[in-house]
N, C-alpha and C positions, 0 to 999 in steps of 0.2 A: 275544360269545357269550351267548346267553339261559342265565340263570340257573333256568328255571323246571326242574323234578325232574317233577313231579306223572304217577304211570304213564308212566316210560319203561319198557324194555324191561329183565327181569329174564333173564340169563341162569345156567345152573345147570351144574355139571360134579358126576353123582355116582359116588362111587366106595366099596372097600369097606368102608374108615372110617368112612363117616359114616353107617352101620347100627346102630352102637352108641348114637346120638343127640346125635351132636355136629355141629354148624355152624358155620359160617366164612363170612361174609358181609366180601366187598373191593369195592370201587369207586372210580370217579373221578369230580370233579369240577371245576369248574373254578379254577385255581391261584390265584384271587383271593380264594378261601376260605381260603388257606396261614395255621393260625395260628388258626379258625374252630373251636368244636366242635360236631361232628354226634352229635345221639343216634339209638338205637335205641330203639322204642318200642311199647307193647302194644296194639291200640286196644281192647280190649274183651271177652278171656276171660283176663286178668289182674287181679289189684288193684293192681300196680306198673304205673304207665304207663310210665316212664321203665326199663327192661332194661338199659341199657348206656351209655355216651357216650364219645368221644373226639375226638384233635385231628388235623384235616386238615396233609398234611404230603406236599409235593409233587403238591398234586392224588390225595392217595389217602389210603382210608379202609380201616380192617379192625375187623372183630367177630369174638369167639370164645366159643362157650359150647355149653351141651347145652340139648336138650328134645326132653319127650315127643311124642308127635304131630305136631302144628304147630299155629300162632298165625298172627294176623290184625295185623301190623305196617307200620310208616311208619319208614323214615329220614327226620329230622328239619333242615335245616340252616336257622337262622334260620326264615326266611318260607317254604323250599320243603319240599317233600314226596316220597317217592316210595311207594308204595304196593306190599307183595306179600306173598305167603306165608312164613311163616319155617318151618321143617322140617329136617330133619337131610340134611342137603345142602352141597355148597362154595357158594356163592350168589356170583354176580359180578355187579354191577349198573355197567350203565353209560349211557351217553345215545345211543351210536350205534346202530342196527340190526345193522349185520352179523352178531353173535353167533347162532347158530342153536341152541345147544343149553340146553334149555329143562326145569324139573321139569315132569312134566303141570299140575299145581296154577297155576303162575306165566303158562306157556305160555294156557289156559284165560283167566286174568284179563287177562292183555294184549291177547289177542283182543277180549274183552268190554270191554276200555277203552275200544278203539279205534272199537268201533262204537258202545257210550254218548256220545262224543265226537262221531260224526257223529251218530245221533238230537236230541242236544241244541243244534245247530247248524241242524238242519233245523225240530226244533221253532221254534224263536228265527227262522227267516225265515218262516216261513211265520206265526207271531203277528205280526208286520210287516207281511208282507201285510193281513191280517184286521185289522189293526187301521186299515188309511188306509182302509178302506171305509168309505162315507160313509153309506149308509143304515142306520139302527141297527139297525132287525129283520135285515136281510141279513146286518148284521156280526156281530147275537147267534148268527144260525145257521151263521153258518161256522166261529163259534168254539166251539159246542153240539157240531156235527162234528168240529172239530180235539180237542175233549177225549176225545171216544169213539174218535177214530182212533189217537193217540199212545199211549190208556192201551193198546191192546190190541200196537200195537208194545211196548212196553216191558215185557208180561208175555212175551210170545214172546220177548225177548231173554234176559230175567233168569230168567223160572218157570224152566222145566227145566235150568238151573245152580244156583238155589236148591233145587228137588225133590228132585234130582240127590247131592248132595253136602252133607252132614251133616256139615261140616269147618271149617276156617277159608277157603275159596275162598267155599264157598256164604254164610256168614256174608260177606266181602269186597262179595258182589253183591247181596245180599238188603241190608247197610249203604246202599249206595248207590242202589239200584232205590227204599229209601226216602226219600233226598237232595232237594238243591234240584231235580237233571235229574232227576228222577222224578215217581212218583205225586202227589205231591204240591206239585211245582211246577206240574203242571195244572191244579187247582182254584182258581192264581195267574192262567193261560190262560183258562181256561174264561168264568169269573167267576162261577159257580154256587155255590150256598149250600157252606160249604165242611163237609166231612161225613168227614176224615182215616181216620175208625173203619172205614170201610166198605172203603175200600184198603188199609187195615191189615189188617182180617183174611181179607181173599184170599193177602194175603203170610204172614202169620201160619201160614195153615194149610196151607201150601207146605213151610214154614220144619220142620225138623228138629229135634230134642230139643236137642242141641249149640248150634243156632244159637240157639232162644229162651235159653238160658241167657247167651250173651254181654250184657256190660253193656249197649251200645245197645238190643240190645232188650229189655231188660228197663225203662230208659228210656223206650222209647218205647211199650211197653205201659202205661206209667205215663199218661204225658202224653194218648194217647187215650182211657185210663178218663177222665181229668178232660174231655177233647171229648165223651165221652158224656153227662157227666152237666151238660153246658154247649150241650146239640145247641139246637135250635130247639124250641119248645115247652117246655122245661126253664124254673126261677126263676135268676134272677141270683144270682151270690154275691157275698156282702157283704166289703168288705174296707177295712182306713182309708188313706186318703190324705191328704196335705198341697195347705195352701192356699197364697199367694204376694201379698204387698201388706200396704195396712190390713190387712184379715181373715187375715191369715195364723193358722193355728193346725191341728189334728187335726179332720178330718173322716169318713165314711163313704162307698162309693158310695150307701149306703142314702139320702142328706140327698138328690142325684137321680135315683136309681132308684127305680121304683115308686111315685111320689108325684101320678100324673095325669093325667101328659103321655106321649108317645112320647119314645124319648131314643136319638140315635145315640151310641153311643161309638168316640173314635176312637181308639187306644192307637196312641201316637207316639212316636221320638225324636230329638233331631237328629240322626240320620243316616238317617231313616225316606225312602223315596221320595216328592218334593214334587209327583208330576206328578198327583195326588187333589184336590191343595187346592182349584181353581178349582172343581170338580163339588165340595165341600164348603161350599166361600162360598155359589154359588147354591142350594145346597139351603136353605143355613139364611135366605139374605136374601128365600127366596121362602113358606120354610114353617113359622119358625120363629114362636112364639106361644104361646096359652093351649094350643094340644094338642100342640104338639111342640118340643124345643129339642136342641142338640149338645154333648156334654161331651167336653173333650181329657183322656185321661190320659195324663200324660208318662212313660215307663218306665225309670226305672233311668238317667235321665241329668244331669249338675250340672245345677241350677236355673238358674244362672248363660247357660250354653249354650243351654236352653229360653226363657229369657226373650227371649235377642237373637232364635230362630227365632220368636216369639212376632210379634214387632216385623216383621221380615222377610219373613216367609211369613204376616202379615197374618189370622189365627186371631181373627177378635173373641167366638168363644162361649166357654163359664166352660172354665177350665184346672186341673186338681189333680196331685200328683206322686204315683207311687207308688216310690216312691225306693229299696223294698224287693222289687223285683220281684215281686209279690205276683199280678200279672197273670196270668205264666206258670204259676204255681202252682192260682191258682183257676179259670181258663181253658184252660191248655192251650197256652197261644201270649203272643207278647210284641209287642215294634212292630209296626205293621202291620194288626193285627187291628182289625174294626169291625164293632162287634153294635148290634143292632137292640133295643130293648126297648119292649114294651107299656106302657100306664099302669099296671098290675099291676107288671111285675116281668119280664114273662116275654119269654123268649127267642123274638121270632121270626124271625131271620134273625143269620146268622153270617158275615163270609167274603166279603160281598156286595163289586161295586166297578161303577164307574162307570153302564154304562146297567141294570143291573141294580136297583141303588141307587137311583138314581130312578124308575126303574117301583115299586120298591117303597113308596118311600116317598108317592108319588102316589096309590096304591092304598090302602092304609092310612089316607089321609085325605081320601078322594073327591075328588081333584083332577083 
């Protein structure tokens, strides 16, 4: 039997107890967890994440407590998850469907699981498709289309659940509508300069007084102020980094940003996806010189690990650690990310990836 939890179906019995604002959350799982502890947990209008835990014991679990309102929570067991509303309700969660009776709140998000679960399935074949087309222009524009198609499915799924509900549900879907299967897994699709601020604040101003206040997004208001002030046209920020070999010792991005040349950077770790590097070899063995060169910064991962990816996945331009995720902080983002800078300093491209990335960097040096 699969172990996975993630959005099964939450079912609900209420009665006239649980007006007062007490809940009672039981379930089952499977008996191979006998002995396991499962917590209960906050994801985001608490400052306690951790609300509760206990020990699986015959495939069955029970929670008890009171609360106001309701809350935006995950049952926790090891590696899986299950996602729903917490509220003053009996809450019965299990893995089979037949249960039908349902709080509206939980009822709403399961629905909405179900169909985030196929959008993001249907996203995922159809970048498959777009992506074995062979002609580049043809493939940029099918993929220019699939990002303006998806984003607008994904606001009709999520907007008026988000508009809608000032609660922990609308917070639940507005979390997620910001996730990898969302807005922002597009800009991963698309391959367009990546610009988060801009689908941030269509959600944003969706988004209800209750919902900005939950921790995520308060988070993630954060992280786009720093995309804003990191867009394209923006100066780089400076931050130290470590070196590796002879010259080992404290450096700056500053020693190769803004000193003459064009400079991709590519923030990586070993666990970053390796299917970029060939289109990053031929960039640098075809353009690399007195006007432009490629700098690796390795993110928050042992030096040891990056050395052997070093060797392996065959990186011959200079490498620095930022060991203290400093990336995420003055960027907005961590592995993965690759910006463009001018001989200045400054930002002209963010987000970019494969034929994107060489159109641009062709362009930029009259190639």
């Amino acid at each position: 039997m699969s172990k996975k939890l993630f959005f099964v179906i939450v079912t609900v019995v209420c009665t006239a107890c649980f007006s007062r604002g007490n809940y009672t959350v039981t379930g089952t799982v499977d008996s191979s967890y006998d002995g396991k502890t499962i917590y209960l947990e906050s994801l985001g209008d608490t400052r306690e994440r951790i609300i509760d835990s206990t020990v699986v014991a015959d495939g069955k679990f029970e929670f008890r407590g009171r609360i106001t309102g309701d809350s935006c929570c995950i049952i926790r067991l090891e590696y899986d998850e299950i996602a729903f509303v917490l509220e003053a309700a009996d809450i019965q969660i299990g893995i089979g469907d037949e249960q039908c009776a349902r709080t509206d709140k939980n009822a709403v998000l399961y629905e909405y699981a179900k169909q985030a679960r196929c959008l993001g399935r249907q996203i995922f074949d159809s970048h498959t498709i777009v992506m074995n087309t062979k002609d580049a222009a043809v493939r940029q524009f099918r993929k220019d289309s699939l990002w303006t198609h998806w984003k607008t499915q994904w606001k009709e799924l999520a907007g008026p659940i988000v508009s809608r509900n000032d609660n922990a549900l609308g917070a639940f879907v507005c979390r997620d509508w910001m996730s990898w299967m969302g807005v922002y897994q597009m800009a991963w699709i698309s391959g367009e300069p990546f610009r988060p601020f801009e689908d941030f604040d269509t959600i944003y101003a969706m988004a209800g007084k209750r919902i900005r206040s939950f921790r995520f997004m308060e988070r993630e208001r954060r992280r786009v102020d720093v995309c804003r002030r990191t867009a394209e046209g923006m100066p780089f920020v400076d931050f130290p980094v470590g070196k590796e070999g002879a010259d080992s010792g404290s450096v700056r991005l500053a020693d190769y940003i803004g000193c003459g040349k064009y400079v991709l950077v590519d923030f990586w770790n070993s666990y970053s996806d390796t299917s970029y590097i060939a289109d990053l070899r031929d960039i640098w063995k075809n353009s690399r010189g007195d006007r432009f060169e490629i700098l690796g910064v390795v993110v928050r991962r042992p030096r040891s690990m990056a050395l052997t990816a070093f060797e392996k996945l065959q990186r011959p331009w200079p490498q620095v650690f930022d060991d203290k995720n400093l990336t995420s902080e003055s960027y907005g983002s961590g592995a993965g990310l690759r910006i463009l800078f001018d001989p200045d300093g400054k930002i002209i491209a963010r987000g970019i990836h494969r034929d994107s990335l060489k159109t641009k960097i062709a362009e930029i040096l009259g190639e």
